[in-house]
C-alpha positions in Angstrom: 0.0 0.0 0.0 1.0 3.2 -0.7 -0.3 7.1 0.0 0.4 10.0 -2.7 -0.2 13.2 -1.9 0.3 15.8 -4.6 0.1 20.0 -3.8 0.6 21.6 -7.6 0.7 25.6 -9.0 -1.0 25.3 -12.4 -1.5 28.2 -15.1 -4.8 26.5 -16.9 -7.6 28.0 -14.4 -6.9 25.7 -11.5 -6.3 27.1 -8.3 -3.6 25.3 -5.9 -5.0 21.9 -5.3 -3.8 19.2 -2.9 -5.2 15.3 -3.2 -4.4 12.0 -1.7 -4.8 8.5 -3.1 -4.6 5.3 -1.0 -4.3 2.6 -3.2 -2.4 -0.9 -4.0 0.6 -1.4 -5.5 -0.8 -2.6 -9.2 -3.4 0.0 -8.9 -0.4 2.7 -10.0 0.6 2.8 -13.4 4.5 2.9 -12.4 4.4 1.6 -8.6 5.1 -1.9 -10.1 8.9 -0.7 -10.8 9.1 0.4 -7.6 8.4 -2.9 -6.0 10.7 -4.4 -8.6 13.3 -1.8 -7.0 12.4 -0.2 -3.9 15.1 2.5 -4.1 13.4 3.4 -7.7 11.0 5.4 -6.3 12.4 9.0 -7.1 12.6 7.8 -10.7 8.5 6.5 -10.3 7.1 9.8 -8.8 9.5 11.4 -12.1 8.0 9.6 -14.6 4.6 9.6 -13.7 4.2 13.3 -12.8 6.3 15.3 -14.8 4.3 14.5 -17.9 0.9 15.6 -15.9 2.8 19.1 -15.7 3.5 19.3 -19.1 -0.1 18.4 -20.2 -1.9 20.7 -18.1 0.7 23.8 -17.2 1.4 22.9 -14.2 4.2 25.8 -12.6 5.0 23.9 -10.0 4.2 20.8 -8.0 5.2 18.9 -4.4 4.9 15.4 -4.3 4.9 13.2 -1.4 4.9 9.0 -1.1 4.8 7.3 1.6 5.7 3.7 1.7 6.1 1.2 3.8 6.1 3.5 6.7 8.6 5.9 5.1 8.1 9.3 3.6 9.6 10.6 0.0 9.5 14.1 -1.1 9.8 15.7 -4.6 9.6 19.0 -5.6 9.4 20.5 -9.2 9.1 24.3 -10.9 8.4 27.2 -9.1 5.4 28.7 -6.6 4.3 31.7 -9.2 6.1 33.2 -12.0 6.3 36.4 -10.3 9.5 35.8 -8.0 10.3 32.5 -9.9 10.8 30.7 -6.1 11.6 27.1 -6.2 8.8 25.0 -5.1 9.9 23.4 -1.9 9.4 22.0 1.8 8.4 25.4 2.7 6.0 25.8 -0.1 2.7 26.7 1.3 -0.4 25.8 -0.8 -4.0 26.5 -0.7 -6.0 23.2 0.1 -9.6 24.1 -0.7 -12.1 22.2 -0.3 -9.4 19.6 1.9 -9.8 22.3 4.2 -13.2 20.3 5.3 -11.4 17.3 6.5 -9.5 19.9 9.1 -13.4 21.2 9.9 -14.5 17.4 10.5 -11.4 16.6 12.5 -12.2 19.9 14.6 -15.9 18.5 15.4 -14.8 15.4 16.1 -12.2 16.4 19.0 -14.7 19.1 20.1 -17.1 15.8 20.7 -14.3 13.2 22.1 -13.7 16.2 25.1 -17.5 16.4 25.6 -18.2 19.7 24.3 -20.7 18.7 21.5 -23.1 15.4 20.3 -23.8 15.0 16.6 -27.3 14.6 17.5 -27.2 18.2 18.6 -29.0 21.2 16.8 -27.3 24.5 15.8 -29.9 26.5 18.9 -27.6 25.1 21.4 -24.9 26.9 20.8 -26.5 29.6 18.2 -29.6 30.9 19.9 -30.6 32.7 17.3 -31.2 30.0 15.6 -33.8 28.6 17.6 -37.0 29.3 15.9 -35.7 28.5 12.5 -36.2 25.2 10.0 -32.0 25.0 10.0 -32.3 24.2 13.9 -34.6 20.9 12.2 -30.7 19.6 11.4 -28.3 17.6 13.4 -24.9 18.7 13.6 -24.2 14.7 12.0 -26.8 15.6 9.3 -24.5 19.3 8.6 -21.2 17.7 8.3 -21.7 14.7 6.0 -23.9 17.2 3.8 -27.9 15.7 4.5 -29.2 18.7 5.9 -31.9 19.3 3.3 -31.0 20.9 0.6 -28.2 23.4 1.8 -26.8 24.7 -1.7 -23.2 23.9 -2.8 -22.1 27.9 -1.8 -24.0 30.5 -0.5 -25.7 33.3 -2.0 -23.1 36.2 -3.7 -25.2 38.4 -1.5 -24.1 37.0 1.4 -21.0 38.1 2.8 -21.0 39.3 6.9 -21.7 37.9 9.8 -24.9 39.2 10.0 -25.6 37.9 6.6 -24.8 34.5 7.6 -27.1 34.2 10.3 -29.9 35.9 8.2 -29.3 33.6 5.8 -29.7 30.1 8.0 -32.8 32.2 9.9 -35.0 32.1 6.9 -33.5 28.8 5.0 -36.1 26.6 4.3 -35.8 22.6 4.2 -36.9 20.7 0.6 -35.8 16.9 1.7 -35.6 14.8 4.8 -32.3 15.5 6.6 -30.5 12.9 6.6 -31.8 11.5 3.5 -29.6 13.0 1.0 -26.5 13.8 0.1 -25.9 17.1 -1.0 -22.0 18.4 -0.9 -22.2 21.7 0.2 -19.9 25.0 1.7 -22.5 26.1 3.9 -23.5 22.7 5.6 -19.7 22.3 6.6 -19.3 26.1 7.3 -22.2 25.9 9.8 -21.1 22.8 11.4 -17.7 24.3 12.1 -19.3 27.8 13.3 -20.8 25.4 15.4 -17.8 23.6 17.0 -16.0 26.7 17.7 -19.0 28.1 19.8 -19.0 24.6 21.7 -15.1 25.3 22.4 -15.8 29.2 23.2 -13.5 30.1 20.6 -13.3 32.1 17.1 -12.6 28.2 14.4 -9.8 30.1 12.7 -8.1 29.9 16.4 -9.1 26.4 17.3 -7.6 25.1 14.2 -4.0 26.9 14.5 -4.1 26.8 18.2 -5.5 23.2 19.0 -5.7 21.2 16.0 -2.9 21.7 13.2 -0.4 21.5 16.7 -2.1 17.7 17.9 -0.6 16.7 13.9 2.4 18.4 15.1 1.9 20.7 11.8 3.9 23.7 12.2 3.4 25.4 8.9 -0.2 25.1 8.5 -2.4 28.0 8.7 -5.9 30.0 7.8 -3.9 33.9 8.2 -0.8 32.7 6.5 1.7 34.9 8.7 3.9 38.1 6.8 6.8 36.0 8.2 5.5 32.9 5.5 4.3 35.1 3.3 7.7 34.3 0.6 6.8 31.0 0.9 2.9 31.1 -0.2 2.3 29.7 -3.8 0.2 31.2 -6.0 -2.9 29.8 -8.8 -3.7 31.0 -11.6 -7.2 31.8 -13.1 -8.2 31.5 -16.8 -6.6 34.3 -17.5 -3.1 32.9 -16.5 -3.3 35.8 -13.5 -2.4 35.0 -10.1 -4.3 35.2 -8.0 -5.5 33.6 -3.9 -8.1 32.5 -2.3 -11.1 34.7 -2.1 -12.7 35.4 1.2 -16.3 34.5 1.4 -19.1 33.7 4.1 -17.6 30.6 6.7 -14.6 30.7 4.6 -12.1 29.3 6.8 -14.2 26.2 7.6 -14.9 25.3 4.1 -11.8 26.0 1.8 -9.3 28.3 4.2 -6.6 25.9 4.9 -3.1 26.4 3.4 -0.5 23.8 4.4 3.1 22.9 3.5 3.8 19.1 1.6 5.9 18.2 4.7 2.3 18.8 7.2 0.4 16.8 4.9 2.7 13.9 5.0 2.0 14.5 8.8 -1.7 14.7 8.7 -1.7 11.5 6.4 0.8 9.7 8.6 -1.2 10.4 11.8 -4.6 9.3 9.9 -2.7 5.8 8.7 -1.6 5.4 12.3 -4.3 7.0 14.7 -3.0 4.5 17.7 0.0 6.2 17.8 -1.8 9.7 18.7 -2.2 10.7 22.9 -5.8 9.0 23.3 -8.0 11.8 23.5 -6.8 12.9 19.8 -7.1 9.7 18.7 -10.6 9.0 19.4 -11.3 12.6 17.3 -8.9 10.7 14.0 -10.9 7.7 14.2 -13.9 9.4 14.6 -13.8 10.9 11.6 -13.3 7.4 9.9 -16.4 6.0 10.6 -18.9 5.7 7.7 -22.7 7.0 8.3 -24.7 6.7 5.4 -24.6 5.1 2.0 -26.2 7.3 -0.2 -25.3 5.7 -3.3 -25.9 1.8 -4.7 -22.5 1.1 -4.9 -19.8 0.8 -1.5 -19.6 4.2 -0.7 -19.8 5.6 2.4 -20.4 9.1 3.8 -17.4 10.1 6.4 -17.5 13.5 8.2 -16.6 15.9 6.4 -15.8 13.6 3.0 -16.8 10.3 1.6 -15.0 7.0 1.1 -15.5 5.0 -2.0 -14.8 0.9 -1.6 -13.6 -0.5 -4.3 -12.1 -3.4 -6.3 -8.7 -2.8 -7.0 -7.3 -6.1 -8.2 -9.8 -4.4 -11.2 -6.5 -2.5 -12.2 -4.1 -5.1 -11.5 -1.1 -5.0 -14.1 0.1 -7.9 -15.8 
């Protein structure tokens, strides 16, 4: 088995973008000469990337493997074309939509240390939002995306504060909750307003303060610091201009992660070995591993925060 995680610049309207893959040996197109050769594994991640930045204008790219318990690092091109920095182990990326699994790992340790139940409803810790048909949702039903019909981002309108909590007062549900699964920005942007109310503090602070330190990830932010600042990559929009992240309503629970390769390889590492986390943090890891709901035919199963997908691998096997 091995983990790939990939962090990549790219100049074709893509903003930074981070992924992981768990998957077999044969599943890989090249991972079979690297368990012909084990030491071959620089020359694998070469081969089998290098062309995927050619093909899609990909500035620059971190790539990290682990296997068989051991981390390997490579780095290509630069961060933007405006300073021409190397992309490196300092490199800090924008995760996006990752971000969620931070917001879902958040909730989780919020819950292990008794401050919250996903059977809970917002009112508890948002009076405000007593009287309205959002307070009809669990906080279980918010962060695996079946509160309703929550929309995929929330209106352009709605930008403050004030805004936000106007906007879940007169939000009306369509299905069930729990019924369906509809991904969503708001859904997980609620759920970790939520937890940081439970934990009486702002969510941009529990997440540098509490949970990137329990990963030990010391160059992962929401406010990227001035100090980091010569070290945060840029993407590009279709106009090949650089550009960041744009702030929005629940931003920073929903898509305001940026992280270095090096802290990924961490979060992965500590998700592939949750036994070897102090107890209280590990209960929150493998809390967040548990499936809920299948909302599709197929093995697929609805984490918090994400979803997990079974599948047949030996499918791919390579002769």
């Amino acid at each position: 088995m091995e983990i790939i995680g990939m962090l990549s610049v790219t100049k074709k309207g893509f903003r930074l973008s981070f992924f992981t893959l768990a998957i077999g040996l044969s599943t890989y197109s090249n991972a079979y000469d690297v368990e012909k050769n084990k030491d071959n594994i620089e020359t694998t991640i070469n081969q089998s990337f290098k062309p995927l930045m050619e093909k899609y204008g990909v500035l620059g790219m971190a790539v990290g493997v682990i296997y068989k318990g051991g981390n390997h690092e490579q780095y290509y091109g630069i961060q933007s074309d405006i300073d021409n920095k190397a992309v490196d182990s300092q490199t800090i990326f924008e995760l996006g939509s990752v971000s969620k699994i931070f917001t879902a790992t958040a909730g989780a340790y919020a819950k292990s240390q008794g401050k919250l139940s996903f059977q809970d409803h917002p009112s508890k810790y948002w009076p405000e939002l007593q009287k309205s048909e959002i307070n009809k949702v669990s906080l279980l039903e918010l962060v695996t995306y079946t509160s309703g019909n929550l929309p995929l981002q929330f209106p352009d309108n709605v930008k403050t504060d004030q805004q936000v909590l106007e906007y879940f007062q007169n939000w009306h549900i369509k299905n069930p909750p729990g019924q369906y699964r509809q991904y969503s920005n708001p859904s997980i942007g609620l759920f970790g307003e939520i937890t940081a109310r439970s934990m009486k503090v702002p969510f941009t602070s529990l997440l540098e303060n509490v949970i990137f330190p329990k990963f030990n990830m010391n160059h992962t932010y929401i406010n990227v610091p001035k100090e980091q600042k010569e070290h945060y990559a840029f993407g590009y929009d279709q106009m090949n201009q650089p550009i960041r992240v744009s702030p929005g309503a629940l931003d920073a629970q929903a898509y305001g992660v940026k992280s270095s390769l090096p802290d990924m390889l961490k979060f992965l590492n500590a998700n592939l070995n949750p036994e070897k986390s102090n107890s209280d943090f590990k209960k929150a890891i493998l809390e967040t591993h548990k499936g809920y709901l299948k909302p599709w035919e197929h093995d697929t199963s609805t984490w918090v925060g994400d979803f997990f997908l079974s599948y047949n691998f030996s499918d791919f096997t390579r002769k």
